[in-house]
C-alpha positions as CSV (number, residue, x, y, z in Angstrom):
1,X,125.6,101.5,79.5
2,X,122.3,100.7,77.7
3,X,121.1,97.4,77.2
4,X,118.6,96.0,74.5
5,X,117.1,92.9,75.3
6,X,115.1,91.1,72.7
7,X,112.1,88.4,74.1
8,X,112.7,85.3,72.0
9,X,108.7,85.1,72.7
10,X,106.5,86.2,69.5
11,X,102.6,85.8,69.1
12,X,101.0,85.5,65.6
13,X,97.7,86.7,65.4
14,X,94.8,86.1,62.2
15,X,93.5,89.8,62.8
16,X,95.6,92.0,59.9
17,X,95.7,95.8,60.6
18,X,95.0,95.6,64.3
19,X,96.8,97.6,66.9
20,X,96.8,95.6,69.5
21,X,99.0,92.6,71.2
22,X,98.1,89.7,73.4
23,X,100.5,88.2,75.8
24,X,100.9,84.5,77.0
25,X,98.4,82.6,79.7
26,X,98.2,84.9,82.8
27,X,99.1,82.3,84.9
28,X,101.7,82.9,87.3
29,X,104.1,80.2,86.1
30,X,104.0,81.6,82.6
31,X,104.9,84.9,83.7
32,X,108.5,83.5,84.6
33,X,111.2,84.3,82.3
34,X,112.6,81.6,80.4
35,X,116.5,80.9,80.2
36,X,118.4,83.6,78.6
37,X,115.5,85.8,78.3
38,X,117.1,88.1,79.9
39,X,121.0,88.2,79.1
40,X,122.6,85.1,79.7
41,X,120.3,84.6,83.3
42,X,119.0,81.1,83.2
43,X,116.7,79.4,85.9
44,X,118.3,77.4,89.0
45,X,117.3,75.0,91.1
46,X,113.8,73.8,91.5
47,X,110.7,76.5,91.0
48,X,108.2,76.5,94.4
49,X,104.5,77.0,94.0
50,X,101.4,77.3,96.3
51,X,98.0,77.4,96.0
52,X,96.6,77.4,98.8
53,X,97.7,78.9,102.6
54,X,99.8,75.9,104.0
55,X,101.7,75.9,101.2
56,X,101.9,79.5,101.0
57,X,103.1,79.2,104.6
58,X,105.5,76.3,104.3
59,X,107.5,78.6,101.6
60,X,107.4,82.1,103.3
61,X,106.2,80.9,107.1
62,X,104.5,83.5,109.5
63,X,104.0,86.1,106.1
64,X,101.5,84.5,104.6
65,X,98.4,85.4,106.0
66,X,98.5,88.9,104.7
67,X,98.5,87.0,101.0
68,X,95.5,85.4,102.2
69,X,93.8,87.9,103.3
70,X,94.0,89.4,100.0
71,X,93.1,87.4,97.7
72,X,95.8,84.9,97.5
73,X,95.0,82.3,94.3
74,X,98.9,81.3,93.9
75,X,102.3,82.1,93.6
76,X,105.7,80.7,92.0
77,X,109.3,81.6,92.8
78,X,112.2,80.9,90.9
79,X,116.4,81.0,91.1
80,X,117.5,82.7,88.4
81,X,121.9,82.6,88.3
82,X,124.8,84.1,85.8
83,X,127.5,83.4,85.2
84,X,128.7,85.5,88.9
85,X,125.4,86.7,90.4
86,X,121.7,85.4,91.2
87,X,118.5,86.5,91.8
88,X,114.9,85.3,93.1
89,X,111.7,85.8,90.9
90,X,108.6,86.0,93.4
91,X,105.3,86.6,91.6
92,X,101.9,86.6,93.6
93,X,98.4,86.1,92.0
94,X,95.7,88.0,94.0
95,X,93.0,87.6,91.8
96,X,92.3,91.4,91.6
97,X,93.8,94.4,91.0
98,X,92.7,95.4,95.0
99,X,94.1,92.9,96.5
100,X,97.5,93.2,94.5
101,X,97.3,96.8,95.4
102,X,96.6,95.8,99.1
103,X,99.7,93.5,98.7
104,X,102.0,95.8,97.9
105,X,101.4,99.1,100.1
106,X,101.4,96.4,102.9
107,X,105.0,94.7,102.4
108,X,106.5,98.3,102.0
109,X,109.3,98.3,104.4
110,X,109.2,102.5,104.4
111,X,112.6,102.4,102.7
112,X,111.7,101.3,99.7
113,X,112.4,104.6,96.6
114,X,109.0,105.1,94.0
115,X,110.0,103.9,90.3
116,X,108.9,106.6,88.6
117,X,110.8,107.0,85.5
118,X,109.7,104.2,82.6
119,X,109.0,101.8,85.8
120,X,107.3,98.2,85.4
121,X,103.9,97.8,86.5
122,X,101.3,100.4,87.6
123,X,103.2,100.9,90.6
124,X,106.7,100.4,91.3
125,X,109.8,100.9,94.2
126,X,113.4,100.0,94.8
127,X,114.7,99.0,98.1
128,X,118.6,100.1,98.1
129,X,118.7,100.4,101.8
130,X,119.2,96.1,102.4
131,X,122.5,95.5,103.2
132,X,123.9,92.8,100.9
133,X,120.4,93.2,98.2
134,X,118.8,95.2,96.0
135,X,115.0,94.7,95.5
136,X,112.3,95.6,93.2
137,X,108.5,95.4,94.2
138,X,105.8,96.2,91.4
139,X,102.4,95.8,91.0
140,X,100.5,95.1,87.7
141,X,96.9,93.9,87.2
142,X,95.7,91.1,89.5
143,X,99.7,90.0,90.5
144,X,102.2,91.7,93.0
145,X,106.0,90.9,92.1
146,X,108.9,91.1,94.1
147,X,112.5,90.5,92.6
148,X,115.8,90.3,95.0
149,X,119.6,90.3,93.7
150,X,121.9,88.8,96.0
151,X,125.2,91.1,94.5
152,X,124.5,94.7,95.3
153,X,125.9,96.6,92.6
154,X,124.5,98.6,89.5
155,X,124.3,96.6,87.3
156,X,122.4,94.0,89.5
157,X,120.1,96.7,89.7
158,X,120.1,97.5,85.9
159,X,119.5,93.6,85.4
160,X,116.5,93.9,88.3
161,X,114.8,96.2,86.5
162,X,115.2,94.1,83.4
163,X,113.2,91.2,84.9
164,X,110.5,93.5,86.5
165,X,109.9,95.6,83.0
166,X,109.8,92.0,81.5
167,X,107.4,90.0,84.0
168,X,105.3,93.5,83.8
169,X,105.1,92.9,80.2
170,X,104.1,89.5,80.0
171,X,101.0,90.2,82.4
172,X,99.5,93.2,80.3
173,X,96.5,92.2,78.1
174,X,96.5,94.6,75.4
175,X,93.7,92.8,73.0
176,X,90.8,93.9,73.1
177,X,89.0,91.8,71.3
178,X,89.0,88.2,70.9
179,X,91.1,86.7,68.0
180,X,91.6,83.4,67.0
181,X,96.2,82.3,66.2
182,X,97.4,81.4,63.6
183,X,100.6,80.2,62.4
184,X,101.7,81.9,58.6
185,X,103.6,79.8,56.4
186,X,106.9,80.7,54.9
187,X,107.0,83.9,56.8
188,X,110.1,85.1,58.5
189,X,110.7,88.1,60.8
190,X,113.9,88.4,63.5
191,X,115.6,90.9,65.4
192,X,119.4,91.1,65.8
193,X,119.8,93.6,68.8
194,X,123.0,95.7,69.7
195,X,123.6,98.4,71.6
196,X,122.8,101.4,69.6
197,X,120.7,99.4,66.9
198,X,119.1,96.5,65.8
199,X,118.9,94.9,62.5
200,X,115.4,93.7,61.4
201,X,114.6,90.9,59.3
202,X,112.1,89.6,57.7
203,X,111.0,87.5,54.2
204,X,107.9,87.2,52.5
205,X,107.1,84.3,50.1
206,X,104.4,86.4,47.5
207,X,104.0,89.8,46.7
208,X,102.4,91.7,49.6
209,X,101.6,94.5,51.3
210,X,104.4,95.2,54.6
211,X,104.0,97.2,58.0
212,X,106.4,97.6,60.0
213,X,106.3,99.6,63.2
214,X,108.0,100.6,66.4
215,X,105.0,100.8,69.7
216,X,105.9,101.7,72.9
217,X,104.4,99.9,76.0
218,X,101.1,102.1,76.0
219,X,100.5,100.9,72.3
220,X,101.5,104.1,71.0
221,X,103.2,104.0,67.5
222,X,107.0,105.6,68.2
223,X,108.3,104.9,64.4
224,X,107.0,103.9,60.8
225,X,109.8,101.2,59.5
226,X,108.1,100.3,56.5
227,X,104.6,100.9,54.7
228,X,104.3,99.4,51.2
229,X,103.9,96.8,49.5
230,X,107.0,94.6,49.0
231,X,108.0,91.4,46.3
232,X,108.9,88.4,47.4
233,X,112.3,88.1,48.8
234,X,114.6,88.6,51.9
235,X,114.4,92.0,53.7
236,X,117.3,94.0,56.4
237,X,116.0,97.3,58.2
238,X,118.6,98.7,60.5
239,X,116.5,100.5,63.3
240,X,119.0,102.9,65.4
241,X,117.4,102.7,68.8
242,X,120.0,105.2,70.9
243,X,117.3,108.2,70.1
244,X,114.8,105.7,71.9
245,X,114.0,106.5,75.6
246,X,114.2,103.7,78.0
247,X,111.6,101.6,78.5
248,X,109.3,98.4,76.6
249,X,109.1,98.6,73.0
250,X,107.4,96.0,70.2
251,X,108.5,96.3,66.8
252,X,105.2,94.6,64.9
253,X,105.4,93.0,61.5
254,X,101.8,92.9,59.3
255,X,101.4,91.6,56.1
256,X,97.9,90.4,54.6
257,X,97.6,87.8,56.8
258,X,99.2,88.2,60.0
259,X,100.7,90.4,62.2
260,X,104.2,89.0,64.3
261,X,105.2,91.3,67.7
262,X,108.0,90.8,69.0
263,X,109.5,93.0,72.4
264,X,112.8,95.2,72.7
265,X,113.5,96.1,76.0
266,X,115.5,99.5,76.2
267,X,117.3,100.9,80.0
């Protein structure tokens, strides 16, 4: 079954016209998804952090020195639970892209399977060989990832790859250029996933000109919504998405004076 999973995160950005998005602080904490981000997964229990190698080693004991080693700035782990399985979020901050990289070619197990096919990250595997677990280890930038389900099934797995392709997300910078936020007034724009389509949105107080436009995760425009200029008023679009390929997916909103992204995630 396909799931489409809509990030109840949107930016608003004073640039009009501009292709590009910008994600939350890079900080590992923000990276986290929030509850029922994902599905109806919500956080559990307490979130650990470290910052520095004995508390790095009071959370994962005699592995941390090969953190360290690399570049270690910080790290946060989180429960995650629904409403019959859980999960653990662990995301690592190595300041760089080589120590990330160093990170995870070191904690391969030799078991683990390349995720090749719209994967998360710039490098991505699955472990299916754990006996009660599934678990997902991706790299992206400066940050190394590693998500475990405690409920080995496929769908545990579909929902893995859910959290990775969404952590990857949040830790791509795809601005280029500096740009100042801005929040519109009287501007509306929502998406009401399903399945096979999802209903867009939006209202506009004044006369204006409307974008609307489908981008996959390399920025790459996938389909023209709308592209005209629109009265005031209250506005449905009914994308159908089942002629979409898996993967990361913003559907971006621009009027005169701002531009609203918001992600669709697609497996």
């Amino acid at each position: 079954m396909r799931f489409l999973i809509l990030s109840i995160a949107f930016i608003f950005l004073l640039l009009p016209g501009k292709g590009s998005i910008i994600f939350a602080s890079q900080d590992v904490v923000n990276l986290l998804p929030e509850n029922n981000e994902i599905g109806n997964w919500t956080k559990s229990g307490i979130m650990s952090t470290a910052e520095n190698e004995t508390q790095l080693e009071a959370l994962i004991d005699g592995a941390a020195p090969l953190y360290t080693s690399n570049g270690f700035v910080k790290c946060a782990f989180q429960n995650y639970k629904s409403s019959t399985d859980s999960l653990e979020v662990r995301i690592y901050d190595q300041t760089d892209s080589t120590g990330a990289k160093n990170v995870y070619n070191n904690t391969a197990s030799g078991t683990g399977t390349p995720w090749t096919s719209n994967h998360a990250g710039t490098e991505a595997r699955i472990n299916e060989t754990l006996l009660f677990d599934y678990r997902v280890d991706f790299r992206q930038d400066k940050f190394f990832v590693s998500i475990t389900t405690h409920n080995k099934t496929q769908p545990d797995l579909d929902t893995l790859k859910l959290f990775a392709l969404n952590i990857s997300t949040a830790a791509v910078i795809g601005l280029e250029e500096k740009t100042q936020l801005l929040n519109p007034q009287n501007i509306k724009f929502s998406l009401n996933p399903s399945i096979s389509s999802t209903t867009i949105c939006y209202s506009i107080p004044a006369k204006t000109k409307v974008s609307l436009e489908i981008y996959d995760l390399t920025g790459r425009a996938v389909k023209a919504i709308v592209n005209e200029e629109k009265e005031a008023g209250a506005y449905n679009v009914v994308l159908n998405t089942k002629y979409l390929s898996s993967g990361v997916y913003f559907a971006k909103f621009i009027t005169n004076n701002c531009i609203i992204t918001k992600k669709l995630i697609l497996i």
